[in-house]
Wavefront OBJ file of the C-alpha trace (Angstrom):
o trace
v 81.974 22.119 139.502
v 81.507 22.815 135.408
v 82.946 25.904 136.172
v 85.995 25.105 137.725
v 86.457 22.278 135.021
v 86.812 25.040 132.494
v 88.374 27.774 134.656
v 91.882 25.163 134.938
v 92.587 24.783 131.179
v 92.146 28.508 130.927
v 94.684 29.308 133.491
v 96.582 26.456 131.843
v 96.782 28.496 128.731
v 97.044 32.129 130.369
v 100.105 31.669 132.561
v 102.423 31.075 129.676
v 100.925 34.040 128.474
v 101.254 36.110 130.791
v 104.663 34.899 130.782
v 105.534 35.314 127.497
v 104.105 39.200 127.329
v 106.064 40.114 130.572
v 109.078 38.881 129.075
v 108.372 41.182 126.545
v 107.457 44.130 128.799
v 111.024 43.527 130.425
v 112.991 43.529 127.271
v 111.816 46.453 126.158
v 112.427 48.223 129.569
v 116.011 47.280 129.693
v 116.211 48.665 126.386
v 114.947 52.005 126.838
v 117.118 52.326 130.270
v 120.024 51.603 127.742
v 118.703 54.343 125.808
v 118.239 57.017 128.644
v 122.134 55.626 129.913
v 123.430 56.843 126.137
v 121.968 60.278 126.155
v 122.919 60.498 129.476
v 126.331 59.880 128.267
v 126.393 62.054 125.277
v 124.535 64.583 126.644
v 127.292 64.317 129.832
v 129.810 65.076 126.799
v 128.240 67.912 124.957
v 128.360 69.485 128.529
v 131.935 68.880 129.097
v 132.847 69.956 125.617
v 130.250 73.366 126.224
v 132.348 73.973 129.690
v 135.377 73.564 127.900
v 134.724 76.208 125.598
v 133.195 78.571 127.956
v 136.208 78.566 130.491
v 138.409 78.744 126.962
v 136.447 82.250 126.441
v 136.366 83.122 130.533
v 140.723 83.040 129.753
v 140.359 85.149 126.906
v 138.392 87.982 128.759
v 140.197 87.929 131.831
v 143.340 88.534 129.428
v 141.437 91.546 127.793
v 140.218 92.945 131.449
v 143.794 92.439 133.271
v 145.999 93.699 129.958
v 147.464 97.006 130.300
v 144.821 99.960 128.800
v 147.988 100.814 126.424
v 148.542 97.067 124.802
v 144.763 97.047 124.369
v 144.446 100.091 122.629
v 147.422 99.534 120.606
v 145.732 96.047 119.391
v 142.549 97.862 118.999
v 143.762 100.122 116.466
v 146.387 97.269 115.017
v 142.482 95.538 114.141
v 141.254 99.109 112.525
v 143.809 99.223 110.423
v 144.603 96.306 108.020
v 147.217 98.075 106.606
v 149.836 98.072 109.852
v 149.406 93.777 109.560
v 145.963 93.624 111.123
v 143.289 91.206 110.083
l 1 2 3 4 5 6 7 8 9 10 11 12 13 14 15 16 17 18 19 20 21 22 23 24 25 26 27 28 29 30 31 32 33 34 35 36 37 38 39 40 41 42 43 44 45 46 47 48 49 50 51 52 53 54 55 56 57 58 59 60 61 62 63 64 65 66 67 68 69 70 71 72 73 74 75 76 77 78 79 80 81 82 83 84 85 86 87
């Protein structure tokens, strides 16, 4: 019976505890799925901004492979040649 006088203030005093610490635990769960949501987010926009690139340079080749042999030689030598207004 001594042992069950003792065991009910320390239950007394460990439920708010326990409380108190899973509140804790909870908090700081939330905050790291708020975290992983962000880089979800950015990460979601570096991808977008990477795909808009790539199809940007996907145009640009399929101009080069579908352009007449002539053009692209002519702009091929226009780039050797600084002289005739190249680069």
């Amino acid at each position: 019976m001594r042992s069950l006088g003792l065991l009910i203030p320390v239950l007394a005093l460990l439920i708010p505890i326990v409380a108190i610490v899973m509140r804790h635990w909870r908090a700081v769960k939330l905050r790291e799925l708020d975290l992983l949501a962000r880089q979800a987010a950015d990460a979601g926009g570096d991808a977008t901004t990477r795909l808009a690139r790539l199809e940007e340079r996907v145009r640009v080749l399929e101009t080069i492979v579908t352009d007449p042999a002539r053009r692209l030689a002519h702009e091929i030598d226009r780039l050797k040649d600084p002289q005739d207004g190249g680069a």
